[in-house]
C-alpha positions in Angstrom: 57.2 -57.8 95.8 53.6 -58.7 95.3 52.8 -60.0 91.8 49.9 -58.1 89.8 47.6 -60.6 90.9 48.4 -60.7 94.7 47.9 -56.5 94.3 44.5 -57.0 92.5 43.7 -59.8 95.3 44.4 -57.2 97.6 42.6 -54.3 96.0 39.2 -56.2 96.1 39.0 -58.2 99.1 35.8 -57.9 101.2 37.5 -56.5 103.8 38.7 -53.2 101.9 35.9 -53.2 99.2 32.9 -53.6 101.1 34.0 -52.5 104.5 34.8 -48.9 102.5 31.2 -48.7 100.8 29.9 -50.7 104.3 31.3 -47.3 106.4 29.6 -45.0 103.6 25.9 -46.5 103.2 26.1 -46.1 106.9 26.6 -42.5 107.2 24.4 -42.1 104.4 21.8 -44.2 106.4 22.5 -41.7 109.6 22.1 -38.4 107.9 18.4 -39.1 105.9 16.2 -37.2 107.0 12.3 -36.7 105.8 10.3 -35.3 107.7 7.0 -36.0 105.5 4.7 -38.7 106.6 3.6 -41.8 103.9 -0.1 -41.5 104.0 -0.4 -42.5 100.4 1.3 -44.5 97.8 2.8 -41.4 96.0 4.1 -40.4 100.0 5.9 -43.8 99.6 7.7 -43.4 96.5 8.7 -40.5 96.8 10.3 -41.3 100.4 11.7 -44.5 98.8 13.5 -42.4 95.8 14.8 -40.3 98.0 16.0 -42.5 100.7 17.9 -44.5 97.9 19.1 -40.9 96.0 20.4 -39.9 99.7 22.4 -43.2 100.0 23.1 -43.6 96.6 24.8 -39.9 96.6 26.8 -40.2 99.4 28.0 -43.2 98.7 29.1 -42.4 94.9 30.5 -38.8 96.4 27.8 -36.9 94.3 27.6 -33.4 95.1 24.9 -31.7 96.6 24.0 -29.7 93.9 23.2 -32.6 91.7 19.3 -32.3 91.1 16.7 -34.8 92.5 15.2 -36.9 89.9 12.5 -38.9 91.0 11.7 -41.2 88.3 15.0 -42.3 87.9 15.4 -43.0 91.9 12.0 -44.7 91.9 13.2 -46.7 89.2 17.0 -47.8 90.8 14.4 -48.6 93.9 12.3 -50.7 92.5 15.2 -52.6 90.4 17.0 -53.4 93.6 13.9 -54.6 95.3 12.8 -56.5 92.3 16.7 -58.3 92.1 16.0 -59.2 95.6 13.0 -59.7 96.2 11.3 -60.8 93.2 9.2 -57.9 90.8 6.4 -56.9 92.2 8.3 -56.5 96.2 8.8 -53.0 95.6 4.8 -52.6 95.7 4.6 -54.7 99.1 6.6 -52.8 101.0 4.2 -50.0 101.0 2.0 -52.2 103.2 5.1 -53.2 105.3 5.4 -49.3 106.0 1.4 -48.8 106.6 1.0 -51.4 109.0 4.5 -52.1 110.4 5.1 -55.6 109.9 8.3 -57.6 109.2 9.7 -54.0 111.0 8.0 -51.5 109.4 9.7 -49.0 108.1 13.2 -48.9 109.7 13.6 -52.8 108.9 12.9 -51.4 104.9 15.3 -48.5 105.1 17.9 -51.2 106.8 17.2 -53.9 103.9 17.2 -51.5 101.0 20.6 -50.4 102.5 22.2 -53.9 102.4 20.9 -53.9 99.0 22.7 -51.0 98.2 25.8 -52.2 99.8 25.9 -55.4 98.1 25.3 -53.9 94.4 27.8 -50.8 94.9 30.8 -53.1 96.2 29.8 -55.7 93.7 30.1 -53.3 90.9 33.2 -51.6 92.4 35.0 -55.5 92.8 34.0 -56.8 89.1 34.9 -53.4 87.7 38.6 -53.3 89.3 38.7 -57.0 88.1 37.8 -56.1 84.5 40.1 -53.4 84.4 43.1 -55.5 85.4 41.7 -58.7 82.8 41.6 -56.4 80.3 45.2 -54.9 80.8 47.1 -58.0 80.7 48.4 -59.4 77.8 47.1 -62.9 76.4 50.2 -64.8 78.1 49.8 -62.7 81.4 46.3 -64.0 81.3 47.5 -67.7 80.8 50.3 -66.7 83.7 47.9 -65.3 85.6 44.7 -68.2 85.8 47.8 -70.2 87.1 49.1 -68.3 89.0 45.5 -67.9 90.5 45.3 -72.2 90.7 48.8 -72.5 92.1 47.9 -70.1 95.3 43.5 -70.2 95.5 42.4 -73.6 93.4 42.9 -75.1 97.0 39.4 -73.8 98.1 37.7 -73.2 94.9 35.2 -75.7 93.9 35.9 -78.6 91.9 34.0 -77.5 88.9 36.4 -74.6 88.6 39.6 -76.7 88.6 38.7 -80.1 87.6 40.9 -80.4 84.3 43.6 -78.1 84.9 41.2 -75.3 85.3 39.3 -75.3 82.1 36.3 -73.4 82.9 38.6 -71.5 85.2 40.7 -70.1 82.1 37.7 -69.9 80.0 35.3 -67.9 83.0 38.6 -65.8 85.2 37.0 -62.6 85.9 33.6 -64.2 86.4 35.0 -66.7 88.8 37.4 -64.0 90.3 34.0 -61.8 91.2 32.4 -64.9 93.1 35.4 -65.4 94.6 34.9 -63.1 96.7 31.3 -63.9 97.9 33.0 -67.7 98.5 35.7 -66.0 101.1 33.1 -64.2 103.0 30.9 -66.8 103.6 34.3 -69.3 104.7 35.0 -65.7 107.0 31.5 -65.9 108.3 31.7 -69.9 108.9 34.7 -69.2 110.6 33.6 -66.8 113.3 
């Protein structure tokens, strides 16, 4: 019988977690259709802030009838733009669209996307993480940061288990979210 911990380890690992969101930003990045051109800034962001309210919906399983609110689109846009790109991106890629470079449009749509993708699973990993932290009882945390050493601290690094773990048992959930970035990029070293 799995422990708690192997069953949260389960839960959130890449391959479920962002594989499941992975399948529905795709489907979401299929089905978007608008037909207007972008022959003006205002063209773009209202594109934009409905590309991102399209894949956004589908993705959280909003229903149609939800109504289309611009601003706030615009504005989850231009957040995850800014995150990745630094804050004034979100005002660049209007010229990527107008003159095609770095891949014009479709290269945009595909990036914003991955954006997506990476934020939604993120949030759905650290909140199934907090939601099990918080659950446990002070001595199942204790039980649980060793159990976590006894069967992981192998490929965390040092600075997580030098000491018996210190920063480890002060930092779990935070170090339990980034553990999952460090097993996809071993995956992808692997391949």
């Amino acid at each position: 019988m799995a422990t708690r911990l192997e069953a949260l380890m389960e839960s959130i690992d890449p391959s479920r977690t962002i594989d499941r969101v992975s399948a529905a930003v795709d489907d979401a990045f299929n089905s978007f259709r608008n037909n207007n051109p972008i022959k003006s800034f205002e063209d773009y962001q209202e594109y934009m802030s409905r590309f991102v309210g399209h894949i956004e919906s589908v993705v959280l399983n909003f229903g149609s009838n939800v109504p289309f609110k611009k601003d706030f689109w615009l504005a989850r846009y231009e957040d995850l733009v800014k995150e990745g790109h630094g804050p004034d991106a979100w005002k660049w890629n209007y010229e990527k669209i107008l003159t095609g470079k770095d891949g014009g449009t479709y290269k945009l749509l595909k990036d914003v996307a991955a954006m997506i993708l990476k934020d939604r699973s993120g949030r759905e990993i650290s909140a199934r993480i907090w939601r099990f932290w918080e659950s446990l009882t002070d001595g199942e945390k204790k039980e649980t940061v060793d159990e976590f050493l006894r069967k992981f601290g192998h490929i965390l690094p040092s600075e997580y288990t030098i000491g018996g773990g210190a920063y480890l048992k002060i930092n779990f959930p935070r170090v339990l979210e980034k553990y999952f970035q460090l097993v996809m990029e071993i995956r992808r070293a692997v391949r």
